[in-house]
N, CA, C and O atoms as a GROMACS GRO file, in nm:
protein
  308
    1UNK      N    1  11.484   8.048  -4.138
    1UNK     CA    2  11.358   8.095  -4.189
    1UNK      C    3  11.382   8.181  -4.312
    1UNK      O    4  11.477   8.260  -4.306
    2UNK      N    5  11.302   8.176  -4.434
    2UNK     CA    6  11.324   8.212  -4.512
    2UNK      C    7  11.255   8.370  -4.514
    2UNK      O    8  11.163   8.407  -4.442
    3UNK      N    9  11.323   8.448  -4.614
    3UNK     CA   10  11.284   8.604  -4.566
    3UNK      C   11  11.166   8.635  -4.674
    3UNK      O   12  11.075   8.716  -4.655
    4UNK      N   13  11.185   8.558  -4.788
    4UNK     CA   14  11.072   8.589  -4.921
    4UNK      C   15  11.031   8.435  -4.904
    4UNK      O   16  11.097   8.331  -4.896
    5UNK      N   17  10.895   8.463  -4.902
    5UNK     CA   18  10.777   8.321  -4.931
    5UNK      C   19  10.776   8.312  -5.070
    5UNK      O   20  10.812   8.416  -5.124
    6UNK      N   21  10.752   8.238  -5.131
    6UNK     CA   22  10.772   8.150  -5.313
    6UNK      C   23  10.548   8.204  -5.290
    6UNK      O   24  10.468   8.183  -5.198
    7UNK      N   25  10.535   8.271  -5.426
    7UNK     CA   26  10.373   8.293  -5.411
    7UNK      C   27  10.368   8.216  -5.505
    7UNK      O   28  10.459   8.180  -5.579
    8UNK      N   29  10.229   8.180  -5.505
    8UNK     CA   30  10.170   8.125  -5.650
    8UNK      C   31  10.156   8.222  -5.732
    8UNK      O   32  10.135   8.339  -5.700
    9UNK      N   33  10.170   8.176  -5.856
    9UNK     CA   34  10.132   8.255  -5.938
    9UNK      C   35   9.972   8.314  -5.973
    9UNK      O   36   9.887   8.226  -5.965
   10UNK      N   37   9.939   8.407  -5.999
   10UNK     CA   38   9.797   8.433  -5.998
   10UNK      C   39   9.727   8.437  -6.110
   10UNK      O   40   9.786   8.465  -6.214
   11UNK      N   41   9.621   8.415  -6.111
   11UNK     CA   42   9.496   8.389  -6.260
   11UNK      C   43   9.373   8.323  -6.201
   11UNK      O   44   9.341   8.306  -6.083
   12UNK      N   45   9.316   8.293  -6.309
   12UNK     CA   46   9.181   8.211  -6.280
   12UNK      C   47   9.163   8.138  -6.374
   12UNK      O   48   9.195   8.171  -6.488
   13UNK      N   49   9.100   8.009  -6.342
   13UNK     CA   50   9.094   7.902  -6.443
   13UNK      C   51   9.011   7.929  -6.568
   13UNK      O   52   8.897   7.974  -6.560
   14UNK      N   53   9.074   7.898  -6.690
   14UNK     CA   54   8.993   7.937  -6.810
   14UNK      C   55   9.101   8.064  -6.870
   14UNK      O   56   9.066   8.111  -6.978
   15UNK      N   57   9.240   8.127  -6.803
   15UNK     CA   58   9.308   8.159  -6.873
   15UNK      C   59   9.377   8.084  -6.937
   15UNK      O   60   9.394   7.976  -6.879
   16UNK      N   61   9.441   8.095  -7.062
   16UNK     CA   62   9.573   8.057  -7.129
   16UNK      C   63   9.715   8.108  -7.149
   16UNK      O   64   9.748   8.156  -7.258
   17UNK      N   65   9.792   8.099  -7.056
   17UNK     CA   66   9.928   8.123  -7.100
   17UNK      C   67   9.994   8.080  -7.203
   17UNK      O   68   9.932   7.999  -7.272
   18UNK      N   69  10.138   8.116  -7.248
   18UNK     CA   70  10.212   8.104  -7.302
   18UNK      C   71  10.389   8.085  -7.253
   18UNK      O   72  10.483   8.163  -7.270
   19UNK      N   73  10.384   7.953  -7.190
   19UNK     CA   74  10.501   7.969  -7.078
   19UNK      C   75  10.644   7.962  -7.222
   19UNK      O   76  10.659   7.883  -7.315
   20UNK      N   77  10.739   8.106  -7.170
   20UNK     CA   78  10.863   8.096  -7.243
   20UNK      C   79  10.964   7.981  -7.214
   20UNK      O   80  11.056   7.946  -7.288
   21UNK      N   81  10.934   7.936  -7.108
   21UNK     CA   82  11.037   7.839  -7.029
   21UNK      C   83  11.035   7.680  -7.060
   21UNK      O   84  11.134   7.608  -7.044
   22UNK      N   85  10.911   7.636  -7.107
   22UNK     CA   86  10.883   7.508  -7.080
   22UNK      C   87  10.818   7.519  -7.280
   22UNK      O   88  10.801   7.416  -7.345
   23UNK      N   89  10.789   7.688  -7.351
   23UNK     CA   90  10.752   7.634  -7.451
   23UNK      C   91  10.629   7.587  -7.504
   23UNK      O   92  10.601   7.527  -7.608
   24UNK      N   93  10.568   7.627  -7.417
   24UNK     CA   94  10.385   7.499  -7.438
   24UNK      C   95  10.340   7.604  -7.401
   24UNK      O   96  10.400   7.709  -7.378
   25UNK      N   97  10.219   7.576  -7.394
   25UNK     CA   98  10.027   7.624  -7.371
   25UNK      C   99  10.009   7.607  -7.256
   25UNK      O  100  10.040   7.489  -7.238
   26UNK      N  101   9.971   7.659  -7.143
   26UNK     CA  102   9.920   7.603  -7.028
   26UNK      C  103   9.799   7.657  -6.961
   26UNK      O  104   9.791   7.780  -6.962
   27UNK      N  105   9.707   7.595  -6.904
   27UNK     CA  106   9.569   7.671  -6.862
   27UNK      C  107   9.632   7.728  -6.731
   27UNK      O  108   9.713   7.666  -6.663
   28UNK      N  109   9.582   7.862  -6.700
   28UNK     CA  110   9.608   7.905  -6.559
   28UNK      C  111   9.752   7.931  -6.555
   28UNK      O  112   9.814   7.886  -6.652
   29UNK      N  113   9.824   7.996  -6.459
   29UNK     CA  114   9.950   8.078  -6.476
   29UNK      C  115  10.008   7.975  -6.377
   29UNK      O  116   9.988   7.987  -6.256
   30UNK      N  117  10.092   7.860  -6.438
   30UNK     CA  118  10.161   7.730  -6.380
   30UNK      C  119  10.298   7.800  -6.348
   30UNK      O  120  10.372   7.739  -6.272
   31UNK      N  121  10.334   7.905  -6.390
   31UNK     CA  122  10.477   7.963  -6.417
   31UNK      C  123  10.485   8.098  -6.367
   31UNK      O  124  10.387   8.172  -6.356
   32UNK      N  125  10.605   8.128  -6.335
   32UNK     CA  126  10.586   8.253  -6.279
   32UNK      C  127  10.550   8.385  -6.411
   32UNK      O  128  10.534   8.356  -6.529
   33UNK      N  129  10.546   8.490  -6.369
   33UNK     CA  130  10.519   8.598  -6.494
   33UNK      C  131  10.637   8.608  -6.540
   33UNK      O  132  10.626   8.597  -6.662
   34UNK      N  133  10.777   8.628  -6.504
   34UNK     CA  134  10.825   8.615  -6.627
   34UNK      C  135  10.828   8.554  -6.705
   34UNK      O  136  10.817   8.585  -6.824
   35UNK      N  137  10.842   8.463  -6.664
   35UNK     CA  138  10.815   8.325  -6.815
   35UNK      C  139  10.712   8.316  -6.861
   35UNK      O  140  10.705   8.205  -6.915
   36UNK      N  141  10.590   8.390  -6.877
   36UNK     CA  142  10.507   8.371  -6.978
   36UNK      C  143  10.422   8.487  -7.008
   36UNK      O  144  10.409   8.598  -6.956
   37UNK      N  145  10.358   8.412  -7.128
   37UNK     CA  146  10.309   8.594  -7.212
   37UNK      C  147  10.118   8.514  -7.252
   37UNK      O  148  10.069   8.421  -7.317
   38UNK      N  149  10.073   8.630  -7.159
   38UNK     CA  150   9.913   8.600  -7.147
   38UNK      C  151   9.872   8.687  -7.055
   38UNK      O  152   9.945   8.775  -7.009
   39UNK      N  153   9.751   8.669  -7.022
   39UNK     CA  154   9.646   8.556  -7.049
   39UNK      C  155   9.558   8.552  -7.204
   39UNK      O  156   9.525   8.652  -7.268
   40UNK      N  157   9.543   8.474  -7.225
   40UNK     CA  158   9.466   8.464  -7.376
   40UNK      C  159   9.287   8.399  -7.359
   40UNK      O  160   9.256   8.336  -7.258
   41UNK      N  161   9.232   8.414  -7.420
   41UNK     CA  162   9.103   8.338  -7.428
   41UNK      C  163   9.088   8.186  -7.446
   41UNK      O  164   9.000   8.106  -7.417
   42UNK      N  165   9.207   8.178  -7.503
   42UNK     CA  166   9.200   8.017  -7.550
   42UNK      C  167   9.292   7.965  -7.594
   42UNK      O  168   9.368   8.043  -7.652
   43UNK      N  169   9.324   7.857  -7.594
   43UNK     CA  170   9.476   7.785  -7.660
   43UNK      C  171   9.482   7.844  -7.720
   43UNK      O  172   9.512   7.956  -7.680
   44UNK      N  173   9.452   7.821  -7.908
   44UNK     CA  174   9.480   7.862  -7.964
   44UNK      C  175   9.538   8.014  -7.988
   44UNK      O  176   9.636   8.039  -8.058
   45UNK      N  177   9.461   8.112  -7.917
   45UNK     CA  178   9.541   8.208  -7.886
   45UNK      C  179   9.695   8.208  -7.804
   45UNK      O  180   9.785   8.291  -7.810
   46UNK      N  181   9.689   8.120  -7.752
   46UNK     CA  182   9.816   8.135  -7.666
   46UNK      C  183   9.872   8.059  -7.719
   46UNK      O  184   9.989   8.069  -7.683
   47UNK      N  185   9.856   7.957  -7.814
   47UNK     CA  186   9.974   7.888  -7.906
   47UNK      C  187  10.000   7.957  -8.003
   47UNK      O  188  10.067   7.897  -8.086
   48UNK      N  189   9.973   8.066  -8.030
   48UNK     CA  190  10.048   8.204  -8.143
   48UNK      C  191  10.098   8.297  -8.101
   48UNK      O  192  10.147   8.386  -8.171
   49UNK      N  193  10.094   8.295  -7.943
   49UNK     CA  194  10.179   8.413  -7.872
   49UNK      C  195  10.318   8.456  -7.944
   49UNK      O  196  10.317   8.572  -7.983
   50UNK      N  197  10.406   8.402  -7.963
   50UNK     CA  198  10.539   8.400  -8.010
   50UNK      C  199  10.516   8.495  -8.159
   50UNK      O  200  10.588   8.588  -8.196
   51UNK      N  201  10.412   8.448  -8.218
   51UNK     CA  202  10.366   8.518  -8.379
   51UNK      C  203  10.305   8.622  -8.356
   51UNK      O  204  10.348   8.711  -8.429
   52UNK      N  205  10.227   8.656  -8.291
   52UNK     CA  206  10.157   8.793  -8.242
   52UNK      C  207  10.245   8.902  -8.203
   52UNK      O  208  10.246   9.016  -8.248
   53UNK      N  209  10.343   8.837  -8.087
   53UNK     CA  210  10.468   8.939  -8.025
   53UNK      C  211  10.539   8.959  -8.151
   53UNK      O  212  10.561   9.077  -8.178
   54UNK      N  213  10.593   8.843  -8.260
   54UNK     CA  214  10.656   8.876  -8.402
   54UNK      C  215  10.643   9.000  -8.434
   54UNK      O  216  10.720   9.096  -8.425
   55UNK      N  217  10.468   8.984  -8.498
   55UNK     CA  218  10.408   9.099  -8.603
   55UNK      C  219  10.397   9.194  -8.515
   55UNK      O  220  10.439   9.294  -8.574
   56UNK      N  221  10.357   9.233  -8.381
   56UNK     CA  222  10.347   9.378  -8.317
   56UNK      C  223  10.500   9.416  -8.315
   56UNK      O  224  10.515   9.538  -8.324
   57UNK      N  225  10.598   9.358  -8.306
   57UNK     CA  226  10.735   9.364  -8.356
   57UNK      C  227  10.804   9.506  -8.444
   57UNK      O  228  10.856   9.617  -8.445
   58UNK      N  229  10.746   9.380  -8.515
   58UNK     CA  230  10.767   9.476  -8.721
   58UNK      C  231  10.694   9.594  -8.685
   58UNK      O  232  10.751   9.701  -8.709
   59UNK      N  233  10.556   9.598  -8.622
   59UNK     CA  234  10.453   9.738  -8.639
   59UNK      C  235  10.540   9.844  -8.586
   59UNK      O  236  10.574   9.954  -8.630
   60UNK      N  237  10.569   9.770  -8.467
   60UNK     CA  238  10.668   9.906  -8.339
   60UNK      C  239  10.769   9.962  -8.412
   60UNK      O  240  10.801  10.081  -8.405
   61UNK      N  241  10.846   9.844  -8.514
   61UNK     CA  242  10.962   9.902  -8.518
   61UNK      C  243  10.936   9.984  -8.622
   61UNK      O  244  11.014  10.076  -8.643
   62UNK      N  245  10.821   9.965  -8.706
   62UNK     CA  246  10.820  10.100  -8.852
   62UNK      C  247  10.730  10.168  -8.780
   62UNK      O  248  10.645  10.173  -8.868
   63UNK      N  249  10.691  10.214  -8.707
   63UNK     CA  250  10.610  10.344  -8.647
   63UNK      C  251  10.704  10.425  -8.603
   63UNK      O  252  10.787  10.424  -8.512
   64UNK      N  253  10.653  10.540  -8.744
   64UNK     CA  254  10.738  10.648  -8.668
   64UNK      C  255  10.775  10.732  -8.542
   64UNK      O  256  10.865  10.810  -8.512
   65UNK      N  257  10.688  10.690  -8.496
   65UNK     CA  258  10.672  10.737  -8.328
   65UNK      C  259  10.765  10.725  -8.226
   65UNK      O  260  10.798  10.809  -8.143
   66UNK      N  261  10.830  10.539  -8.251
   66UNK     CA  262  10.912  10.526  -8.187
   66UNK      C  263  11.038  10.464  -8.268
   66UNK      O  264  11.067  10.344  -8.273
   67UNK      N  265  11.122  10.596  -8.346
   67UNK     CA  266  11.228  10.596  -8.413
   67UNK      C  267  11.334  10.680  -8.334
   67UNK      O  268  11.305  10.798  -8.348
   68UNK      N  269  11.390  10.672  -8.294
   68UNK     CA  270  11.531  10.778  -8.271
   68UNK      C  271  11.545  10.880  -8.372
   68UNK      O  272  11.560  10.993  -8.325
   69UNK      N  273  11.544  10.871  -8.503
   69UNK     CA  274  11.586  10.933  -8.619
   69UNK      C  275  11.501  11.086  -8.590
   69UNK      O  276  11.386  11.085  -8.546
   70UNK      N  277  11.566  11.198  -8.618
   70UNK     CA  278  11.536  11.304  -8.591
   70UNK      C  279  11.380  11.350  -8.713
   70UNK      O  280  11.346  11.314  -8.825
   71UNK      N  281  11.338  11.423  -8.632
   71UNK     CA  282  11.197  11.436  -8.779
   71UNK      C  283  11.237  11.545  -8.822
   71UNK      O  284  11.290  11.635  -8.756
   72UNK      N  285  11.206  11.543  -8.976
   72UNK     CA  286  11.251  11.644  -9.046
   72UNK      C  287  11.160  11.779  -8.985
   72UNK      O  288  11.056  11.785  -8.921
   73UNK      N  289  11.254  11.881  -9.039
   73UNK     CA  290  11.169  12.034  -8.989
   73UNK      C  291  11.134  12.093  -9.084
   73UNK      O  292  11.165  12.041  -9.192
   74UNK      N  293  11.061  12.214  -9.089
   74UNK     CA  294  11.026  12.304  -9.241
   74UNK      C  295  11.113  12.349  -9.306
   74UNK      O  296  11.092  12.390  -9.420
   75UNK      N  297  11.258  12.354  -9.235
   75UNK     CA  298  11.414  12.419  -9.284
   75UNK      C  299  11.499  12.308  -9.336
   75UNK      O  300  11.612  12.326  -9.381
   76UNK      N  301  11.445  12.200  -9.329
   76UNK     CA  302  11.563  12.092  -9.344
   76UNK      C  303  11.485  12.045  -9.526
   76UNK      O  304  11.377  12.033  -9.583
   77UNK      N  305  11.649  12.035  -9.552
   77UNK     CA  306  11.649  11.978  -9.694
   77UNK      C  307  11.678  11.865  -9.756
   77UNK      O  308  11.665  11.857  -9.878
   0.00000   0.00000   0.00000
């Protein structure tokens, strides 16, 4: 007997994923959550997942907020 049951994955029809695994568009969460990045409104949204995660990317990485680099002080030259 097995000790962990396999769940379905959960959603409701009329979401759009973005499965990492298989690469494609899929309605409803066919895949488990790691492998995919959603839910979206609509294909098309979820066929730019990959470009969206891109550009919030670039944003994260130039916001100063989340830099390591020490912030300058009123003493520093």
């Amino acid at each position: 007997m097995a000790l962990f049951k396999k769940r379905k994955p959960v959603g409701k029809p009329g979401e759009w994923y973005y499965c990492l695994e298989h690469k494609k568009v899929e309605e409803g969460p066919d895949c488990p959550g790691k492998d995919r990045m959603g839910p979206y409104a609509s294909p098309q949204e979820a066929a730019q997942a990959m470009e969206t995660a891109r550009e919030r990317n670039v944003e994260w990485e130039a916001d100063p907020r989340w830099t390591d680099a020490p912030t300058p002080g009123p003493n520093d030259d």
